[in-house]
C-alpha positions in Angstrom: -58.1 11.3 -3.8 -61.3 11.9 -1.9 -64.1 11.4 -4.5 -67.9 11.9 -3.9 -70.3 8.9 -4.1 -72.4 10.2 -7.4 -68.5 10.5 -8.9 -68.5 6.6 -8.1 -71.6 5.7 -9.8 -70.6 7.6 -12.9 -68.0 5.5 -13.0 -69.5 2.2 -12.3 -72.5 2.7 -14.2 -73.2 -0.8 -16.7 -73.9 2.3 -19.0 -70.2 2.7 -19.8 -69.0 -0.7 -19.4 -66.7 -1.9 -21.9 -65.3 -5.4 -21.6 -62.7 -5.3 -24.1 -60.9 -1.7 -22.1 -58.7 -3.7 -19.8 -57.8 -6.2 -22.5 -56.3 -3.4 -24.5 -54.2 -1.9 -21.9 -52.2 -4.9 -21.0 -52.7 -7.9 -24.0 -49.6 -7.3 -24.9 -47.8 -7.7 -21.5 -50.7 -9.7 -19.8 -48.6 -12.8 -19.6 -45.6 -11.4 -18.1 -47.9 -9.9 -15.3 -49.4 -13.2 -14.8 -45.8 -15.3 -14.2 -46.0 -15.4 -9.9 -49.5 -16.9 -10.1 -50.0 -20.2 -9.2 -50.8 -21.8 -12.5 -50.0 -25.0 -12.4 -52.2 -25.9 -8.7 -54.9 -23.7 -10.5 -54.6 -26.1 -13.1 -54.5 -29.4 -11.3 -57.8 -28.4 -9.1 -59.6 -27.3 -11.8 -59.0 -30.7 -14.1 -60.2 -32.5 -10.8 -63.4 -30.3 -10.3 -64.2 -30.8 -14.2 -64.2 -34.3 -13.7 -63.0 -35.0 -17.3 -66.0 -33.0 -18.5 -65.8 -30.3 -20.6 -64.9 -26.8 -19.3 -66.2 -23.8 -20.1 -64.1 -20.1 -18.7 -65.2 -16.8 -18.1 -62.3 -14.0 -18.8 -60.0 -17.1 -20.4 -57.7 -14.4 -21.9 -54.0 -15.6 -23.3 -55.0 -19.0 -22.1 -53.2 -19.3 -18.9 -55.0 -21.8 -17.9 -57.2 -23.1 -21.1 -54.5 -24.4 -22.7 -52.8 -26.9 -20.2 -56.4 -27.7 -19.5 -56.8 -28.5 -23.1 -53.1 -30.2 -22.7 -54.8 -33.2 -20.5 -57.1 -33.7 -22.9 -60.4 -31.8 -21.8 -62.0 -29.9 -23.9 -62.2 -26.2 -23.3 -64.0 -23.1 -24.6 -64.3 -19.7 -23.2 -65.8 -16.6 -22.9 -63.6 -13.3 -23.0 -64.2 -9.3 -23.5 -61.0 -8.2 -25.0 -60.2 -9.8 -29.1 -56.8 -7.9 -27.9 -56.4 -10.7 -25.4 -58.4 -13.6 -27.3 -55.6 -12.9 -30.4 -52.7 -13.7 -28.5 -54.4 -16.9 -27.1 -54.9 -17.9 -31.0 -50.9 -17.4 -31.9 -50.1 -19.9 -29.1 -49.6 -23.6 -30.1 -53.1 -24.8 -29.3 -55.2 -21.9 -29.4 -56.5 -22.5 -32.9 -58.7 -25.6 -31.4 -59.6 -23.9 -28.4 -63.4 -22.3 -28.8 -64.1 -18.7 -27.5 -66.8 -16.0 -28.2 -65.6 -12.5 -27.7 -68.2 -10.6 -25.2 -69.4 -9.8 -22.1 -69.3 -13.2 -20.0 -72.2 -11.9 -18.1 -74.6 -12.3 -20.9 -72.9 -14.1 -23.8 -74.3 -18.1 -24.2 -72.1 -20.8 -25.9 -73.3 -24.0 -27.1 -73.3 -26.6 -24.8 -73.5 -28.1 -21.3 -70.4 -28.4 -19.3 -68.9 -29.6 -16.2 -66.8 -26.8 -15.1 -67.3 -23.4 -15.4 -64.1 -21.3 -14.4 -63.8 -17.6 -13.2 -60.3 -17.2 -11.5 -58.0 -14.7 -10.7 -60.7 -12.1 -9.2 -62.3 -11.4 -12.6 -65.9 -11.4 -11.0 -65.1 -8.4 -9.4 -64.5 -6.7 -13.0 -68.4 -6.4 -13.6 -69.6 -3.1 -13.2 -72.5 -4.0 -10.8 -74.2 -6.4 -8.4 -76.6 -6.7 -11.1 -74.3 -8.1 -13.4 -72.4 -10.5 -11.0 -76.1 -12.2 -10.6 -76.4 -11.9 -14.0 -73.1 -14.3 -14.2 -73.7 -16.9 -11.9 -76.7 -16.6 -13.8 -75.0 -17.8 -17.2 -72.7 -19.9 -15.4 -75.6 -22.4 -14.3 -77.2 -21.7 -17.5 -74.4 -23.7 -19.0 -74.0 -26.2 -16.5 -75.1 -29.9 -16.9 -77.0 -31.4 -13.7 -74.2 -31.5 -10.9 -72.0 -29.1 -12.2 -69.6 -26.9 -11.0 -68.7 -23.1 -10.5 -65.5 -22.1 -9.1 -64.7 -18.2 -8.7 -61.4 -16.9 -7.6 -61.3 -13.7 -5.5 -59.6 -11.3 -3.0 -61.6 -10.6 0.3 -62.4 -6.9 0.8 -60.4 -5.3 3.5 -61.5 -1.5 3.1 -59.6 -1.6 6.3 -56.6 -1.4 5.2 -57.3 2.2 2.9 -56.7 5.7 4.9 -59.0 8.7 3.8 -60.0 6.3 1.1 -57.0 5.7 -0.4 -54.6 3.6 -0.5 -50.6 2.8 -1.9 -48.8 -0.3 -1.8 -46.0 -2.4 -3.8 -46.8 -5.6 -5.2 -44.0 -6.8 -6.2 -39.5 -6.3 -6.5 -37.1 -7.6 -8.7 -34.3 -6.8 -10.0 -36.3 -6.4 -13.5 -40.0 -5.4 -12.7 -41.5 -3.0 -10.0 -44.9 -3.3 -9.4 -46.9 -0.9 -7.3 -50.7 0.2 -6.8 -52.6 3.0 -6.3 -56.3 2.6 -5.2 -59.1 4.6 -4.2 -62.1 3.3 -2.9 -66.1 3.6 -2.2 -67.0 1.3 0.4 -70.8 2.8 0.1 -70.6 1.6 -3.2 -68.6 -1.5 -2.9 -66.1 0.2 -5.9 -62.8 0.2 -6.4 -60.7 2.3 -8.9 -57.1 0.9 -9.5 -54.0 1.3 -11.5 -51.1 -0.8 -11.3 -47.5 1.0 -12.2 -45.2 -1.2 -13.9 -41.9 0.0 -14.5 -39.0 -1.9 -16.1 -35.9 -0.9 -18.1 -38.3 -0.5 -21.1 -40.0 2.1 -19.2 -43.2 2.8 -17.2 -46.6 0.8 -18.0 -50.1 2.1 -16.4 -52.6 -0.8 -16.2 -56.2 0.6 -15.1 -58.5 -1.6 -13.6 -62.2 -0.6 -11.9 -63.5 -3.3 -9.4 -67.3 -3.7 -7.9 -65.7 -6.0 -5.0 -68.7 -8.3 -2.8 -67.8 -10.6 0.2 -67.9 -13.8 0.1 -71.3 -14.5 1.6 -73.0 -11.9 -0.9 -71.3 -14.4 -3.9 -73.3 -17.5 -1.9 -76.4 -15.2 -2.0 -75.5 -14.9 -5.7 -75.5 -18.3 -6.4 -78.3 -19.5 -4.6 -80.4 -16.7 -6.3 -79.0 -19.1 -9.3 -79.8 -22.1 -8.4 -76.6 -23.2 -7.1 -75.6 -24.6 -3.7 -71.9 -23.6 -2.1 -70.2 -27.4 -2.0 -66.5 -26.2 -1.2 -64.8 -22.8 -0.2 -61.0 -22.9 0.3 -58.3 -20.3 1.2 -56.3 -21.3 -2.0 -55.3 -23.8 -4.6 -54.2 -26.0 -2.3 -57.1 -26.5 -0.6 -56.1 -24.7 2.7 -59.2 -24.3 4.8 -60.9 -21.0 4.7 -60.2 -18.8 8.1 -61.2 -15.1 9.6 -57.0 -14.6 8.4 -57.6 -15.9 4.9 -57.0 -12.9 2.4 -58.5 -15.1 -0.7 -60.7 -17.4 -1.7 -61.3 -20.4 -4.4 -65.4 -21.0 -4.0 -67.0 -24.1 -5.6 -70.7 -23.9 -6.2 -72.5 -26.7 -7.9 -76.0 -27.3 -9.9 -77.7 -29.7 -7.5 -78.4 -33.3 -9.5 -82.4 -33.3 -9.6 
């Protein structure tokens, strides 16, 4: 699986990007891939950090967690790449009254100041460049009000744990589902190529997925370059402090009150 570096700049070229590709591969089982996730703590912190402001999310998908958002009464609009995805959100009880402009939420404005912008479940990483991760923190404070908030959900790169580049591991076993992964990876390039195999008695699913990953201090970098100054960074959900062990992290950056 040994790939050259020029090989990994084709592929992560902003050239080629298309933000609707991972939304139709999976739409249709995205929700079902979703189930282990810690929704409902994702939810709770993120009503707290909007304050009872309105809250705008990158990647918002099916709606995971727009619509119990909207369920507490906030209001909630989004941003997504895939109309594959954004449909599904609109047949769910709710969806029609939830806002959401289909396109790249690197570049794509709404109308409106809010208190919350959201980008969880590492869906920063899903831009093609560092480039266009400034580019998003850049929208995100573009649509914050004075003293707003930014809150990205990611991994932590471990290119340790690849050999010869590559790498093979199972996510998840049930009785039902079996999910593995197969990675390779560029750490010259900070890239990542992935597909997830998810087989089931209905048969075998392939869910591709690139990554351009960053650490957490170049996403601080990012934000400052924004205008944004770090005001939490937590291991999880649940607040659990951030460590040198901690595999993930939930970052809240805010628009400083002038």
């Amino acid at each position: 699986m040994r790939r050259s570096s020029s090989s990994s700049r084709s592929a992560e070229g902003e050239g080629g990007f298309d933000p609707s590709a991972y939304g139709r591969s999976i739409a249709d089982i995205y929700d079902a891939t979703v189930e282990e996730l810690p929704t409902e703590a994702t939810v709770e912190q993120l009503h707290v950090l909007a304050d009872d402001g309105p809250v705008l999310e990158f990647g918002i998908g099916t709606g995971r967690l727009a619509l119990p958002l909207a369920a507490k009464g906030l209001t909630v609009a989004g941003i997504d790449g895939s109309g594959d995805m954004v449909e599904i959100l609109r047949s769910k009880p709710g969806g029609e009254h939830i806002s959401v402009a289909v396109g790249d939420f690197a570049t794509t404005k709404v109308e409106g100041l809010f208190s919350l912008v959201a980008l969880t479940t590492n869906t920063i990483f899903a831009l093609p460049s560092q480039d266009a991760q400034v580019d998003c923190f850049r929208n995100a404070a573009a649509h914050l009000r004075p003293g707003g908030r930014f809150v990205v959900e990611a991994w932590v790169p471990d290119p340790a744990t690849f050999h010869r580049e590559a790498a093979l591991r199972l996510l998840s076993l049930t009785e039902d589902v079996v999910l593995a992964e197969a990675a390779w990876i560029s750490p010259a390039e900070q890239f990542m190529r992935t597909t997830k195999v998810r087989l089931t008695s209905e048969g075998v699913r392939l869910l591709p997925a690139n990554h351009r990953y960053a650490w957490p201090a170049e996403l601080d970098l990012m934000a400052r370059l924004a205008g944004m100054e770090r005001e939490f960074r937590w291991s999880d959900w649940n607040r659990t402090p951030f460590g040198d062990d901690s595999r993930a992290h939930v970052t809240v950056y805010r628009v400083p009150i002038a």
